[in-house]
C-alpha positions as CSV (number, residue, x, y, z in Angstrom):
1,X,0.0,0.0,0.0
2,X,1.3,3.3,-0.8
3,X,1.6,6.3,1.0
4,X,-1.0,8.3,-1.4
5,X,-2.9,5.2,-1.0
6,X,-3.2,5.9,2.9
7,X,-4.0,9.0,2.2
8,X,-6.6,8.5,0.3
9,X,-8.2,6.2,2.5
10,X,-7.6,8.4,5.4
11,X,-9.7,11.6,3.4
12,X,-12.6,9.2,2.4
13,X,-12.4,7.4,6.5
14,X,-12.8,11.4,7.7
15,X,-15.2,12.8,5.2
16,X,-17.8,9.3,6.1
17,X,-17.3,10.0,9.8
18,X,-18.3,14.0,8.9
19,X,-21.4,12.5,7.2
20,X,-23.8,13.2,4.5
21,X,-24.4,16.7,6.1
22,X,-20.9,18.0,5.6
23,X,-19.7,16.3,2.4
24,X,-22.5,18.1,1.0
25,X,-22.9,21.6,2.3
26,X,-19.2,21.8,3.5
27,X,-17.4,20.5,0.5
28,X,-18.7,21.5,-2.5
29,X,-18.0,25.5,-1.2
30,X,-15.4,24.9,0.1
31,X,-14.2,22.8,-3.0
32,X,-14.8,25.9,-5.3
33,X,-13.1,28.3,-2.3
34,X,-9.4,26.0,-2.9
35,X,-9.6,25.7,-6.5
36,X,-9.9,29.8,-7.0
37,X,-7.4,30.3,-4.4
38,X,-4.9,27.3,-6.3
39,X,-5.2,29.4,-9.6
40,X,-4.8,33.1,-8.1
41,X,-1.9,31.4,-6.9
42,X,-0.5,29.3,-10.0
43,X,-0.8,32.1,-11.8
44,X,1.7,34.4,-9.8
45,X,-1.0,36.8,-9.3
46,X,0.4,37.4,-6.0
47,X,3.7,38.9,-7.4
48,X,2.1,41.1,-10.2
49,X,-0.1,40.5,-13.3
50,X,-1.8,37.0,-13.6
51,X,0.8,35.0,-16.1
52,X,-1.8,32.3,-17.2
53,X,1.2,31.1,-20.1
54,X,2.6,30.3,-16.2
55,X,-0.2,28.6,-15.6
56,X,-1.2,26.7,-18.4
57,X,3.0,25.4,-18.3
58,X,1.7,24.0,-15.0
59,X,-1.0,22.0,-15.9
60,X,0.1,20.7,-18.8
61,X,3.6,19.8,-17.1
62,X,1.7,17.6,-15.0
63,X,2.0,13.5,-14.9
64,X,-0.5,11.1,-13.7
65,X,0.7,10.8,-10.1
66,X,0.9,14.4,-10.1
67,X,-2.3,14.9,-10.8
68,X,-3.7,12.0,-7.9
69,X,-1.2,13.6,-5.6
70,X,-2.9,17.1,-6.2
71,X,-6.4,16.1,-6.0
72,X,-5.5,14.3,-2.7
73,X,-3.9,17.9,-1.8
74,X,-6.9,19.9,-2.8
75,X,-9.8,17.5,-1.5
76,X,-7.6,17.3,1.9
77,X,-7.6,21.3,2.1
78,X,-11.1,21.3,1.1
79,X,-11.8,19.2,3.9
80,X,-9.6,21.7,6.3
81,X,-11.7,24.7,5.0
82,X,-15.2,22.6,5.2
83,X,-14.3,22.2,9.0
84,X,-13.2,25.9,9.7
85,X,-16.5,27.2,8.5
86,X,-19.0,24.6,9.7
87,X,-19.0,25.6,13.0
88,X,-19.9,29.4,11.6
89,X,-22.4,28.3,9.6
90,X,-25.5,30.1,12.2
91,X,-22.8,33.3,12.2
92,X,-23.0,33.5,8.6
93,X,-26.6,32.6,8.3
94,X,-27.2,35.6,11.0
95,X,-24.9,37.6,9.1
96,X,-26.7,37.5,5.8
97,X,-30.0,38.0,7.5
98,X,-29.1,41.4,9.2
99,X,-28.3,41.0,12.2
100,X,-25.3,43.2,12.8
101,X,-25.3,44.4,16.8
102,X,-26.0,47.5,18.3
103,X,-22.9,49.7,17.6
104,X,-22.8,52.9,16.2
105,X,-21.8,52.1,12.7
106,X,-24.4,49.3,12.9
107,X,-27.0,51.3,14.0
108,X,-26.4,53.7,11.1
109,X,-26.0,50.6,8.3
110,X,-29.0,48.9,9.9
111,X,-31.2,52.3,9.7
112,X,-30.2,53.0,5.9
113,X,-30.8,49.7,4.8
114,X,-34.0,49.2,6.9
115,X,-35.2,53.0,5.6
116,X,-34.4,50.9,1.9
117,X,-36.7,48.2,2.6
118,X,-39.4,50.0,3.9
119,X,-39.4,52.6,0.5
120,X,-39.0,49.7,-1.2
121,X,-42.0,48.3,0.3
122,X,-44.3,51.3,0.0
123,X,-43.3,51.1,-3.6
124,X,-44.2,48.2,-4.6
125,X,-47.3,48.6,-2.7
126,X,-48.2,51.5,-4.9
127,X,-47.1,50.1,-7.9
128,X,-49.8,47.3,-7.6
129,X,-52.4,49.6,-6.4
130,X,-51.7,51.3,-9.9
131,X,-51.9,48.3,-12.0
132,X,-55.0,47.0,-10.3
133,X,-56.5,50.5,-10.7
134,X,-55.6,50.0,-14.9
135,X,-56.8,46.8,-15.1
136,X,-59.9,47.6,-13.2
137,X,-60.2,50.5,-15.7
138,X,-59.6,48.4,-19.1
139,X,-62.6,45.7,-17.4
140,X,-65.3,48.7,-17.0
141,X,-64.1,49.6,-20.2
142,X,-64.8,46.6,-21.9
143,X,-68.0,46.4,-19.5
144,X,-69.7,49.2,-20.4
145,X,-69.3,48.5,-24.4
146,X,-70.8,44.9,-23.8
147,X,-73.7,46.1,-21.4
148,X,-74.0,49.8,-22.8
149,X,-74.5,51.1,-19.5
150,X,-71.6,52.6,-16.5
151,X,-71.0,49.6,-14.4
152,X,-70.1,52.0,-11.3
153,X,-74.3,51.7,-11.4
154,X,-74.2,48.3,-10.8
155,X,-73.5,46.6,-6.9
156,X,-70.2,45.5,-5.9
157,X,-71.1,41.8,-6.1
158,X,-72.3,42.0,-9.6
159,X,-69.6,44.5,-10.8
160,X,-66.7,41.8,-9.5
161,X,-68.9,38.7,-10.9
162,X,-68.9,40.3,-14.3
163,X,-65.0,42.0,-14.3
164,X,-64.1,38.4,-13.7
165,X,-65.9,36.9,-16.6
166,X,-64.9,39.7,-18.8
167,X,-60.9,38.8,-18.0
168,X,-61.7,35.4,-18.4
169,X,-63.1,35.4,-21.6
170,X,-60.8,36.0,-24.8
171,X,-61.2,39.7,-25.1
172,X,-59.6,39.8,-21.1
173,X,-56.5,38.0,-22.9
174,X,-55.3,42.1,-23.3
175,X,-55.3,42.4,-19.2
176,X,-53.5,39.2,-18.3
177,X,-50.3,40.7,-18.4
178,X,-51.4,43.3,-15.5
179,X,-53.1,40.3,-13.6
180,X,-49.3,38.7,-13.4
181,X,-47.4,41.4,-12.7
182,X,-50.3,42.3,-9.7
183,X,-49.9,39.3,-8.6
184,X,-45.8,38.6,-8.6
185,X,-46.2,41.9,-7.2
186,X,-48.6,40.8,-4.4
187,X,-46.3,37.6,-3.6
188,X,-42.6,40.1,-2.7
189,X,-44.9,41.9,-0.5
190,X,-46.6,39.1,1.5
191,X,-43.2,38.0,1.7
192,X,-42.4,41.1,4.0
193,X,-42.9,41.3,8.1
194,X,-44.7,44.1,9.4
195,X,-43.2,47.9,9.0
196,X,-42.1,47.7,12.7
197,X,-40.4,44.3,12.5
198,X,-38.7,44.6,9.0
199,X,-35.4,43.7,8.8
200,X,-32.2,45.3,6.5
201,X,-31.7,42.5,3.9
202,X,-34.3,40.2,1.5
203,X,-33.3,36.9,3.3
204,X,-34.1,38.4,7.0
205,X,-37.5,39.8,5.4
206,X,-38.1,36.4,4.0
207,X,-37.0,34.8,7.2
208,X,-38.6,36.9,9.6
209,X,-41.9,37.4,7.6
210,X,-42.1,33.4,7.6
211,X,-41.6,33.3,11.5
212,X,-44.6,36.0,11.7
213,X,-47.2,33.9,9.5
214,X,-46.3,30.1,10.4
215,X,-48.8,28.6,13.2
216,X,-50.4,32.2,13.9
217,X,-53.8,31.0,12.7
218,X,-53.2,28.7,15.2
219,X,-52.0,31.3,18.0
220,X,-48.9,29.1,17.8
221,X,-45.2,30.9,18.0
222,X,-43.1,29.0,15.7
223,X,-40.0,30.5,17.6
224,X,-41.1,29.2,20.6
225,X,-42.2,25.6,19.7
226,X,-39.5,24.4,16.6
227,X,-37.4,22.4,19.1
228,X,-41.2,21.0,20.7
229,X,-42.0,20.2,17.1
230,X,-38.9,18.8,15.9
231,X,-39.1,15.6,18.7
232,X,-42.7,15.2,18.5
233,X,-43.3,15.3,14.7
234,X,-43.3,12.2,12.3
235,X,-39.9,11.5,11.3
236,X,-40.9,11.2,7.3
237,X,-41.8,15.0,7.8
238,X,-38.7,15.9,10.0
239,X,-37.1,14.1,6.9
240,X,-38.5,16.7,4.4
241,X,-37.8,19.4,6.5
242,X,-34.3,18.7,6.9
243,X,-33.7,18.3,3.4
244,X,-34.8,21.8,2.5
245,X,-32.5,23.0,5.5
246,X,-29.6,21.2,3.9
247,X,-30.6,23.3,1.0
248,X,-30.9,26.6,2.9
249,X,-27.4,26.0,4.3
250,X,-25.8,24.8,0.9
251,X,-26.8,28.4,-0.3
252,X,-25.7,30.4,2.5
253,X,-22.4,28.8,2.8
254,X,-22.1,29.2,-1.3
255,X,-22.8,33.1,-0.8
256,X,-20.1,33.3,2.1
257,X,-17.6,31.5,0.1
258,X,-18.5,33.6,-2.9
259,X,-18.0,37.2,-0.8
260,X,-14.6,35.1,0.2
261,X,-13.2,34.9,-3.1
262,X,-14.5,38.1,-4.6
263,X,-12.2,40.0,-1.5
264,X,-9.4,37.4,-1.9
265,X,-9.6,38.2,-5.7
266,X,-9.5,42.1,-4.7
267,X,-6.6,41.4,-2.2
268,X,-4.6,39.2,-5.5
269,X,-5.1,42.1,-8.2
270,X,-5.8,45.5,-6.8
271,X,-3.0,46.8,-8.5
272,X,-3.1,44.8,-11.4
273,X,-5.7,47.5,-13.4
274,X,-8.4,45.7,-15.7
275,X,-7.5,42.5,-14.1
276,X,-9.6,43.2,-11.3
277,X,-12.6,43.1,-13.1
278,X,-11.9,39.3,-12.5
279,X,-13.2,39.8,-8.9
280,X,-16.6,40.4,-11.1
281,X,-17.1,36.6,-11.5
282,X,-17.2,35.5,-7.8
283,X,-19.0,38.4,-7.3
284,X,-21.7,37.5,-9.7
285,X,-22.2,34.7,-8.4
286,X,-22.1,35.4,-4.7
287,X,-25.6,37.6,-5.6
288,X,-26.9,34.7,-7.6
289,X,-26.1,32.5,-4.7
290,X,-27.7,35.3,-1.9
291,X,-31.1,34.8,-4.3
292,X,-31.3,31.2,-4.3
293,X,-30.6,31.8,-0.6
294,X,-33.7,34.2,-0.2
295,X,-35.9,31.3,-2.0
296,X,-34.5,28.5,-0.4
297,X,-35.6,30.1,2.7
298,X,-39.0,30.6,1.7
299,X,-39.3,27.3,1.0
300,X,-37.9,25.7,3.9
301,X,-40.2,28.1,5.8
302,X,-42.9,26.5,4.0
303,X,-42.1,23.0,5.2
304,X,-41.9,24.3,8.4
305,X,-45.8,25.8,8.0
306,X,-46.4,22.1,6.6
307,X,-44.9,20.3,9.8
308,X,-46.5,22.5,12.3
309,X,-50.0,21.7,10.5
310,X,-50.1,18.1,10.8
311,X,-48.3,17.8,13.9
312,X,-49.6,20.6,16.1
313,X,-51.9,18.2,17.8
314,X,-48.7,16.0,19.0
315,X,-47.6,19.1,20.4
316,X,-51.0,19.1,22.6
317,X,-50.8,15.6,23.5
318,X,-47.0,15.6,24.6
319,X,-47.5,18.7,26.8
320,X,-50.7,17.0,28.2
321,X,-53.3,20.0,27.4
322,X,-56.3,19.3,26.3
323,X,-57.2,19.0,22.9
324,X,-59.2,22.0,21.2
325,X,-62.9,21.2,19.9
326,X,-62.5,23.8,17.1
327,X,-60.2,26.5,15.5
328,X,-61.4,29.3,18.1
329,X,-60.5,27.4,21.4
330,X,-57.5,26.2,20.1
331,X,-55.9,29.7,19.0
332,X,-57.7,30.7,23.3
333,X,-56.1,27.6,24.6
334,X,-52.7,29.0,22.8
335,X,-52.7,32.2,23.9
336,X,-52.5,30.8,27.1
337,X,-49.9,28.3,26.1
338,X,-47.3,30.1,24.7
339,X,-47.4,32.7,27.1
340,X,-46.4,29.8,29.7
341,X,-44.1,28.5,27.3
342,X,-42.2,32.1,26.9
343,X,-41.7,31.9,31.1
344,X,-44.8,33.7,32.2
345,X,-45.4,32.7,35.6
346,X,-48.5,33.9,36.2
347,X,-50.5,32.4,33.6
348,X,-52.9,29.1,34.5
349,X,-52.9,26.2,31.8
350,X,-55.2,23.3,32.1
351,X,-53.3,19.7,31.9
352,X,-55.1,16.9,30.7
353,X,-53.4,14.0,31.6
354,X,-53.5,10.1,29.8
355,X,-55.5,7.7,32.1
356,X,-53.1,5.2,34.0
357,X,-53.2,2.1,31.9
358,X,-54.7,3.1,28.4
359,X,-52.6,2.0,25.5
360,X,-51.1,5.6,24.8
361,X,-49.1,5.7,22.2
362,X,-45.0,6.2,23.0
363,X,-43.6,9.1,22.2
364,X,-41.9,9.8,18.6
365,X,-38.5,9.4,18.6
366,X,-36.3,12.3,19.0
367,X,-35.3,13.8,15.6
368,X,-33.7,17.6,14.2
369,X,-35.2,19.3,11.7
């Protein structure tokens, strides 16, 4: 057995110990993070201009065992940088959703960009007010050609019954275009929290809007009851949901590692002039990857909404309270609940405890979402 051999079977012992988890959020990044640094580096960019004649000599100088020994090199240090940042994966995730401390610089970032968010908000608020007002407008038109009379005379059930036929029939064709852009419209602002509670980037909106919606027609706080719901739900669903945080965390760690390079770039050819548009392409791709990261959120948070709906009842059981009748005592009997489970000492919950010897069911397995 060789010595690269051992190697190589060392790497592949570490990265199955890691687990499924790291080798795919930690390596891939941190894969792309290695090979950018290897080629700033090849290419003496360090020392001056990029030479990529340099570089190219070095590939191509290459032999077979060169080429295993520098794969074993570049997985190994891949490996060293997955491990460095796993541990700051919340910090970055934090990081990227705005929240910055309470400094004074911070204080005056966090008010310009929340001061963005909230024009940005009002905007797009108007802007759908003003294409629902022209398509309204085109529909009445059309209206009051078909019916020869003003439909402003007509009641507002009728006048919505027959706008809606109107776009739906082939002449309504011409309005379609408004309908989509109302309603793409329609789904950036639902994904915003309240004016009080926005937050200074898109994913903490996304995040934090989520967090404000998920279980509240419930009176459920999902803040409060995620680690309740995460040993008490099915695992199949605890399954689901951890798949779409895998996801979420793939994309955060592939904007970090994106921003990483794009200053590492900076740092290699600041002086080199047009060269430095280079940093361009890990930039590009840092705000494609801070996207996906806003969607992937959304979707995870939607998982979430899915878990707490069919597993909100476990939640009753395992903290023995009794189970609502209907909708309207349940969100009473939460009200209640959370405040106990946010440390309020002075609120009274019911228990309703399992009679000694009936067949209850055990309790699910612990799992993490």
């Amino acid at each position: 057995m060789t010595a690269s051999t051992s190697l190589t079977d060392a790497a592949t012992s570490v990265g199955t110990r890691v687990g499924r988890y790291f080798g795919i959020v930690g390596m891939i990044p941190s894969l792309f993070l290695v090979l950018w640094g290897a080629v700033l580096i090849t290419s003496n960019s360090w020392r001056g201009r990029p030479d990529l004649q340099q570089l190219s000599t070095a590939l191509s100088g290459w032999t077979p065992s060169s080429y295993a020994g520098a794969l074993l090199w570049i997985l190994l240090a891949s490996l060293i940088v997955g491990l460095v940042l796993n541990p700051l994966q919340f910090g970055m995730t934090r990081l990227l959703e705005g929240y910055w401390g309470s400094s004074g610089p911070a204080r005056l970032v966090l008010r310009w960009r929340i001061g963005r968010h909230r024009r940005r908000l009002d905007l797009l608020d108007n802007r759908r007010k003003a294409l629902r007002r022209r398509r309204i407008a085109g529909l009445d038109r059309l209206l009051q050609d078909l019916y020869d009379e003003d439909p402003r005379a007509w009641d507002a059930q009728t006048r919505e019954a027959r706008r809606n036929e109107v776009f739906d029939s082939v002449a309504g064709a011409n309005f379609a275009g408004l309908r989509a852009a109302e309603d793409a419209l329609f789904g950036v602002i639902r994904s915003y929290p309240t004016i009080a509670r926005t937050m200074p980037t898109r994913l903490g909106n996304v995040l934090r809007g989520a967090e404000d919606r998920v279980g509240k027609q419930y009176g459920l706080d999902v803040i409060l009851t995620a680690q309740h719901f995460s040993l008490v739900a099915e695992q199949r669903h605890l399954d689901h949901l951890r798949d779409a945080r895998q996801q979420f965390d793939m994309t955060v760690r592939l904007c970090v590692v994106f921003m990483v390079a794009t200053v590492m770039t900076c740092g290699f050819l600041a002086t080199d002039g047009l060269w430095l548009l280079v940093a361009l392409v890990p930039y590009a791709f840092s705000w494609l990857a801070y996207r996906a990261t806003a969607a992937s959120a959304a979707d995870y948070m939607t998982i979430m909404a899915t878990v707490v709906d069919l597993n909100r009842f476990k939640l009753y059981e395992s903290l023995h309270t009794e189970l609502p009748r209907n909708s309207v005592e349940e969100r009473w009997n939460n009200e209640k609940l959370m405040k106990l489970m946010d440390q309020d000492r002075r609120v009274s919950v019911r228990y309703k405890h399992p009679d000694s010897g009936s067949d209850a069911a055990p309790p699910t397995p612990p799992g993490n979402p």
